[in-house]
C-alpha positions in Angstrom: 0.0 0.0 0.0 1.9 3.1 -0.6 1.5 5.8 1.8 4.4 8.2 1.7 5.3 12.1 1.6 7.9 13.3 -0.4 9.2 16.9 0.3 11.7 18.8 -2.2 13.1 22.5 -1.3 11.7 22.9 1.5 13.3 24.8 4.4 16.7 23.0 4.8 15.5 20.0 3.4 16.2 19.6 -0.7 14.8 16.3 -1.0 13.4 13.5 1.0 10.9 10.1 1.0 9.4 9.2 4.1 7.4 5.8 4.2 4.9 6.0 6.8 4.5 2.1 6.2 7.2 2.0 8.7 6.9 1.5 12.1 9.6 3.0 13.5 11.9 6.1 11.8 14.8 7.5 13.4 16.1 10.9 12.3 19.7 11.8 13.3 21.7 14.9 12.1 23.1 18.5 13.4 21.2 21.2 14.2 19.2 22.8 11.8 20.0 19.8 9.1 16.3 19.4 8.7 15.4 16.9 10.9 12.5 18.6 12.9 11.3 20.3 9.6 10.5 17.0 7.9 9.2 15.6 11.2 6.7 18.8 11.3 5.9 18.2 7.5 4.7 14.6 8.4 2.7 15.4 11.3 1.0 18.2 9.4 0.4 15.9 6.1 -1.7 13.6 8.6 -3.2 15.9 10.3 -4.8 17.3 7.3 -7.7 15.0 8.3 -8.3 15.9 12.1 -8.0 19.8 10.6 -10.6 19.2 8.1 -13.4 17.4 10.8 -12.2 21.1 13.1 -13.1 23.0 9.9 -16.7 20.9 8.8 -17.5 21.3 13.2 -17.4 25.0 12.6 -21.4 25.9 11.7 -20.6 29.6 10.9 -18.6 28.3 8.0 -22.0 26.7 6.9 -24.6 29.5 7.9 -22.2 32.9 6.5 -21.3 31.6 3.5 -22.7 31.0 0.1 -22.1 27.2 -0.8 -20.3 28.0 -4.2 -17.5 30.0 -1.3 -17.5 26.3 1.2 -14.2 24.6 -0.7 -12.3 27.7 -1.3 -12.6 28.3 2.4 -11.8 24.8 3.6 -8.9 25.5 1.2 -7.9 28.5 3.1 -8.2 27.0 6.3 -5.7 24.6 5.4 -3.4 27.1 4.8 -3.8 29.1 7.6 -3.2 25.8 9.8 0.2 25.6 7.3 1.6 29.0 8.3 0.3 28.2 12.0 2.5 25.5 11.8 5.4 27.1 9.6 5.1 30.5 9.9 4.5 33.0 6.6 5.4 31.4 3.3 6.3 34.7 1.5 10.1 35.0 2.2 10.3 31.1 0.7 11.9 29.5 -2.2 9.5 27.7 -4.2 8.9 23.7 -2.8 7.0 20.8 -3.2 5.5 18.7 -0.5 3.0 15.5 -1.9 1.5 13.1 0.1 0.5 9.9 -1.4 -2.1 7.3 -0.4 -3.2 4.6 -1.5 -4.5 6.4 -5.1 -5.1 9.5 -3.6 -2.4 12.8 -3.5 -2.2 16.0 -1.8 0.2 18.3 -2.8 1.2 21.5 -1.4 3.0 24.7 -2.6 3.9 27.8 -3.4 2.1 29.6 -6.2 3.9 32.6 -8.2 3.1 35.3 -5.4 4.4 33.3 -2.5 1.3 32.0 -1.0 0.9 27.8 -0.8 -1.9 26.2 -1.9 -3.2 23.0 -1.5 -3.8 20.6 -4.4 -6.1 17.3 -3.8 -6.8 15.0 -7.1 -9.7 14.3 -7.8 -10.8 11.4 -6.2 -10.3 12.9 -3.1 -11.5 16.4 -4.2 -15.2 14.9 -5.2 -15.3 13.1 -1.8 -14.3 16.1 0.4 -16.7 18.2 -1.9 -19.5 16.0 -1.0 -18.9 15.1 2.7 -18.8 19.3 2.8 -22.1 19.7 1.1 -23.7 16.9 3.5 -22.1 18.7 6.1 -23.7 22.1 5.7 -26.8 19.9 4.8 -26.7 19.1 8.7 -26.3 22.8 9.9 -28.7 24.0 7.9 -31.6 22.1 9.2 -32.4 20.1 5.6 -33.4 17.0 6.8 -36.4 15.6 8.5 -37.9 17.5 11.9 -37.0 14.7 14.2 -33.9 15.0 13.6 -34.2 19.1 13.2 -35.7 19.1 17.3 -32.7 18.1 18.2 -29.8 19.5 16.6 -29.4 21.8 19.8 -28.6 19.0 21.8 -25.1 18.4 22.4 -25.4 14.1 22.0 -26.9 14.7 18.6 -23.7 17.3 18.0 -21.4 14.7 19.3 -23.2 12.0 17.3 -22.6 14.4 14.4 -19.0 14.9 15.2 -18.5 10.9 15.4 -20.1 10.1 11.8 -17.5 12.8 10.1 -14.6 11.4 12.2 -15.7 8.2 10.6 -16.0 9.4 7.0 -12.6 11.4 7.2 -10.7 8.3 8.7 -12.1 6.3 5.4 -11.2 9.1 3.2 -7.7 9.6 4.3 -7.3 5.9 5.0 -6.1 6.5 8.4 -7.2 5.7 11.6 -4.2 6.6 14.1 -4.4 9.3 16.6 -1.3 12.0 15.6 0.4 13.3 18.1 3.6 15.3 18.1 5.7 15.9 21.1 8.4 18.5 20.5 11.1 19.8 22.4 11.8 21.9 24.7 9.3 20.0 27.1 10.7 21.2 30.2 9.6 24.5 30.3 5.7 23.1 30.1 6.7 21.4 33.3 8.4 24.6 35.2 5.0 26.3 34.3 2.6 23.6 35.2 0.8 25.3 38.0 -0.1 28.0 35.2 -0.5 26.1 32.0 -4.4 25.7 32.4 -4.5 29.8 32.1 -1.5 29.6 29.4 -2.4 31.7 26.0 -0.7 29.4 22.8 -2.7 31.8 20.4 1.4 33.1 20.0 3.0 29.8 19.8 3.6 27.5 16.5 0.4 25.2 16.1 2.4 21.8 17.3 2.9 23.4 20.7 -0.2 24.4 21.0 -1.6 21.3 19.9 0.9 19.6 22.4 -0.6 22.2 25.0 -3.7 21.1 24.5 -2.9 17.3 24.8 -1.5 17.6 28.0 -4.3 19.5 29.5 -6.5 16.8 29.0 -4.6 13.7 29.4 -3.1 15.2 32.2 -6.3 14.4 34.1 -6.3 10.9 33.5 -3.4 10.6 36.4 -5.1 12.0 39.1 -3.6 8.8 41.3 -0.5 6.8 40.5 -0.3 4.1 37.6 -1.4 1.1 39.3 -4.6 2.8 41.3 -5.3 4.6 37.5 -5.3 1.3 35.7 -7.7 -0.6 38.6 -10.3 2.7 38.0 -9.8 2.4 34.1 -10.7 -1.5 34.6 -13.9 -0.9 36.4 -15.4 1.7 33.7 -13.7 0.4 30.4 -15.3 -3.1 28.9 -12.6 -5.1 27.3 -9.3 -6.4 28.1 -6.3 -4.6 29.1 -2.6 -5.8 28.1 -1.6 -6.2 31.2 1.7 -7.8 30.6 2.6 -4.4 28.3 1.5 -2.4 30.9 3.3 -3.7 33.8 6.5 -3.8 31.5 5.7 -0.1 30.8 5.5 1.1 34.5 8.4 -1.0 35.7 10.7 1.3 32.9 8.9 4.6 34.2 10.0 4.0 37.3 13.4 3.3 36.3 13.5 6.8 33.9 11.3 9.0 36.2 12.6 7.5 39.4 9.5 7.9 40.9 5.5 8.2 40.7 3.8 11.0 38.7 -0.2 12.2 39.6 -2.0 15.3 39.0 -4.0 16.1 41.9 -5.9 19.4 42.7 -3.0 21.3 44.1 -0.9 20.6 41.0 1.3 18.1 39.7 3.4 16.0 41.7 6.4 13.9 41.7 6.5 11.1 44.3 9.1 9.2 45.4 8.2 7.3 48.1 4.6 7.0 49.7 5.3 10.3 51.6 8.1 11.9 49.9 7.1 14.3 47.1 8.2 17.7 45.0 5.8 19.6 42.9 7.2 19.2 38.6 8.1 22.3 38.4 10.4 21.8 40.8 11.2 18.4 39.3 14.8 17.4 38.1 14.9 18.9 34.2 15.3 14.9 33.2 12.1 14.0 34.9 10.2 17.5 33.1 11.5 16.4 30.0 10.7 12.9 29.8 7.2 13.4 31.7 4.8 13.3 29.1 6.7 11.7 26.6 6.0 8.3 29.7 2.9 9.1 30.6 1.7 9.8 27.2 2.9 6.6 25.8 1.5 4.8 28.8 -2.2 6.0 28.1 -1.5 4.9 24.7 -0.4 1.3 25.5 -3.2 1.2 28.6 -6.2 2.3 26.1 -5.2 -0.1 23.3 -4.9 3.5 20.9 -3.4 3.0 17.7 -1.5 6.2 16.6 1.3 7.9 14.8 3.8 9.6 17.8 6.5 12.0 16.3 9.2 12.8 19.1 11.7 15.5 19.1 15.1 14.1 21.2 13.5 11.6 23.7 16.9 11.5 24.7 16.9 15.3 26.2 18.7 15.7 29.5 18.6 12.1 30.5 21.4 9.3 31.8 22.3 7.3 29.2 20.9 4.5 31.2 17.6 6.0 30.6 18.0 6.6 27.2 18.1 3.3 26.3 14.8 2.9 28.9 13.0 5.1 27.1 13.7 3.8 23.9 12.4 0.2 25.0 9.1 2.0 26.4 8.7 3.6 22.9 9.3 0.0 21.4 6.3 -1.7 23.6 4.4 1.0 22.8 4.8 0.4 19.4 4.4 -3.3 19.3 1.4 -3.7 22.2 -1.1 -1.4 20.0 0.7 -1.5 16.7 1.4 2.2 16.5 3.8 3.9 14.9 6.8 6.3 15.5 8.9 9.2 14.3 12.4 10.0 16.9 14.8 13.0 16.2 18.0 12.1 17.8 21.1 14.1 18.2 22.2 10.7 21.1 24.3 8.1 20.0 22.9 6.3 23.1 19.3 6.3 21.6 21.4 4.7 18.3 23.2 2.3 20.2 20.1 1.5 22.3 17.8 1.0 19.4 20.4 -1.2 18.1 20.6 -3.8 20.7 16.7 -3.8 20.1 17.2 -4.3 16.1 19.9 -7.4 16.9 17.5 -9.0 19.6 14.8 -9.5 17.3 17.1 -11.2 14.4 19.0 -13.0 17.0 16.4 -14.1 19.8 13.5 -14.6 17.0 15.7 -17.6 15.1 16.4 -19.2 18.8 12.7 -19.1 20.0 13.5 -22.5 22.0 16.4 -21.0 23.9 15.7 -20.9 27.2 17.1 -17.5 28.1 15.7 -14.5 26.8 17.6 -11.5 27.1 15.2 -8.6 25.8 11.9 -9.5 26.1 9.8 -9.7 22.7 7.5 -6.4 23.3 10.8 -4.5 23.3 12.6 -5.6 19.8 12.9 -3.6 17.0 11.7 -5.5 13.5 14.1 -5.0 10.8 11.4 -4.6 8.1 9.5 -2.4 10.0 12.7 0.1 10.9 14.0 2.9 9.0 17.2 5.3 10.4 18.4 8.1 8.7 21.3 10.8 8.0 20.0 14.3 7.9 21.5 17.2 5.8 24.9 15.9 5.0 24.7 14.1 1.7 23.3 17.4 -0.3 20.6 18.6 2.2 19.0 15.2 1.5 18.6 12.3 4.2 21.0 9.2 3.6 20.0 5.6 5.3 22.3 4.2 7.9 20.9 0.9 7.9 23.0 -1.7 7.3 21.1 -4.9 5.3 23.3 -7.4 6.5 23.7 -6.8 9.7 19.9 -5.5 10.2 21.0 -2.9 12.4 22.1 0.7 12.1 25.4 1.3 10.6 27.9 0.5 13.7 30.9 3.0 11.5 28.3 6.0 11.9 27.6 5.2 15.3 31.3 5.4 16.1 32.1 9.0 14.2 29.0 10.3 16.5 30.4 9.1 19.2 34.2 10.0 18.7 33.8 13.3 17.1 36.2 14.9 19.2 39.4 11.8 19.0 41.2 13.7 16.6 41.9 16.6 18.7 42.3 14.5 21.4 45.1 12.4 20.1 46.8 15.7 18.6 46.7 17.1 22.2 48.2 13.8 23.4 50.9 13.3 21.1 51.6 17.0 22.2 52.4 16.7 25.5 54.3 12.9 24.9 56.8 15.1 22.6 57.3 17.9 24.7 
């Protein structure tokens, strides 16, 4: 099934293929080599559907317009969700972003005067064009009374919203939930007593989608893990993994070194029964990692299938708790068949992911062995796994895998990590001659 976007000239980035068949993508590369830019670009592509159910909810779209005006305006809400999410287009060289599914194709970019514009073929243009029209149908009270008495009633609204989600998930062929976690996480945490009352009407669109995550998931923890999953049990029909689950909190408490909640009087980190700092005056390895755990934990604990894009997972943490982190995202990935972007700058997360990658080819041909020594719901498939070079190799992004060996190129690994030998054995030689 092909589903991939393929971006040319855009920002730093002068060419790239991403397969979202994959499972799991790693993107490594210096600053400003591209790496969040493509990750934003694939999070945006996907979310195209989620923005288009926010524009058909919005009834003054329907009741202030003429119809002929309803797809130019869905057009232009797509673009103002682009610039939200990567600022004016006016100062840019011309690019190309298309994103292909199945036999459908989106395709986004600049036009002569600067401004980007959104092209859909049409398949996907006639089936947009008539779930709008259906939609407007609704607002507009053209139906049948019954169901006219109670369009002021939020279940019918709700009801509404559900049908649409529905449609758009068949149209776009995609049912994951997309969520982007970006850096820079620890300063949500240092202003978590205020972040209910936080304006992100001035912030890029992925933090304040991120904001707005938080806020609500946030109140699913208002206990520690194991009292949260017994509740969840009691009001939730259907089984839980609870194998993954256990597997999941065992590594948060290694990575967070303790329990997390969020209670009335804010959100707490607790290290023993009675022992306990408010986050914001949390270590800055435990504000960083925070939501990228507890997110991932809701994930694996609801049985949701989504697409998670995360900026350095790796940010101010031991490199004991890089490789923690990098199992977690691996059982998240494998107990609800998600899927998963990283930007790394770590040659732990490398290294980690790695051992995760050799696992599976080793400890998958010995099945009968009696030791295991990563458990299956952390390995990394091979033919699920993509890693890649950012920037170097003409602004373009270069594999690392290495076929053979079905793991990421050990050589790279090694230049990452010894960057700075050279100098080092100059300085030596230096003081040995004197």
């Amino acid at each position: 099934m092909r589903n991939e976007i393929i971006i040319q000239d855009f920002g730093p980035v002068r060419e790239a293929k991403i397969d979202l068949n994959k499972n799991f993508q790693i993107y490594i590369g210096a600053q400003a080599s591209g790496k969040s830019t493509i990750c934003r670009v694939v999070y945006f592509c996907q979310k195209i559907r989620d923005y288009t159910l926010d524009f058909l909810m919005n009834e003054q779209q329907f009741t202030e317009n003429h119809k002929n005006e309803y797809l130019n305006n869905y057009f232009k809400y797509l673009t103002k969700q682009f610039m939200g999410c990567f600022g004016k287009t006016k100062h840019m060289q011309k690019f190309t972003i298309k994103y292909l599914f199945e036999n459908k194709r989106i395709s986004i970019f600049l036009n002569k005067d600067g401004y980007v514009r959104f092209s859909f073929d049409e398949i996907l243009k006639e089936e947009l064009s008539e779930l709008i029209d259906e939609t407007a149908d609704m607002f507009l009270n053209k139906f049948d009374n019954e169901v006219v008495s109670i369009m002021d009633n939020i279940k019918a609204i709700a009801v509404m919203k559900k049908h649409l989600n529905e449609r758009l998930i068949s149209i776009f062929e995609n049912e994951r939930e997309i969520i982007y976690i970006p850096a820079g996480r620890s300063l949500l945490a240092t202003m978590s007593e205020q972040l209910q009352d936080v304006s992100v009407d001035e912030m890029d669109l992925t933090m304040q989608e991120f904001i707005l995550l938080i806020r609500t998931t946030k109140n699913k923890f208002g206990t520690k893990i194991p009292e949260m999953v017994r509740d969840y049990t009691k009001t939730v029909k259907g089984q839980i993994n609870n194998l993954a689950l256990d597997q999941a909190y065992e590594l948060i408490k290694k990575i967070l070194r303790a329990d997390y909640t969020s209670e009335n009087d804010g959100e707490k980190i607790y290290f023993d029964e009675y022992h306990w700092v408010k986050l914001m005056y949390g270590s800055s390895g435990q504000q960083e990692a925070l939501w990228i755990l507890m997110l991932a934990f809701a994930i694996i604990l609801e049985k949701k299938k989504s697409f998670i894009v995360i900026e350095e997972p790796e940010a101010h943490l031991f490199p004991t708790a890089q490789k923690d982190i990098i199992s977690l995202i691996s059982l998240m990935v494998n107990s609800t068949n998600s899927k998963v972007v990283i930007t790394t700058h770590s040659p732990y997360i490398l290294t980690s992911t790695n051992i995760l990658l050799y696992s599976d080819k080793v400890e998958s041909a010995h099945v009968k062995h009696e030791k295991t020594i990563i458990p299956r719901s952390f390995r990394v498939a091979f033919k699920s796994f993509v890693a890649y070079k950012v920037g170097d190799f003409e602004n373009s992004i270069e594999s690392l895998l290495d076929v053979e060996s079905h793991m990421i190129n050990t050589d790279y690994i090694d230049e990452v990590s010894s960057i700075t030998n050279e100098e080092l054995d100059d300085l030596i030689d230096m003081e040995i001659q004197g």
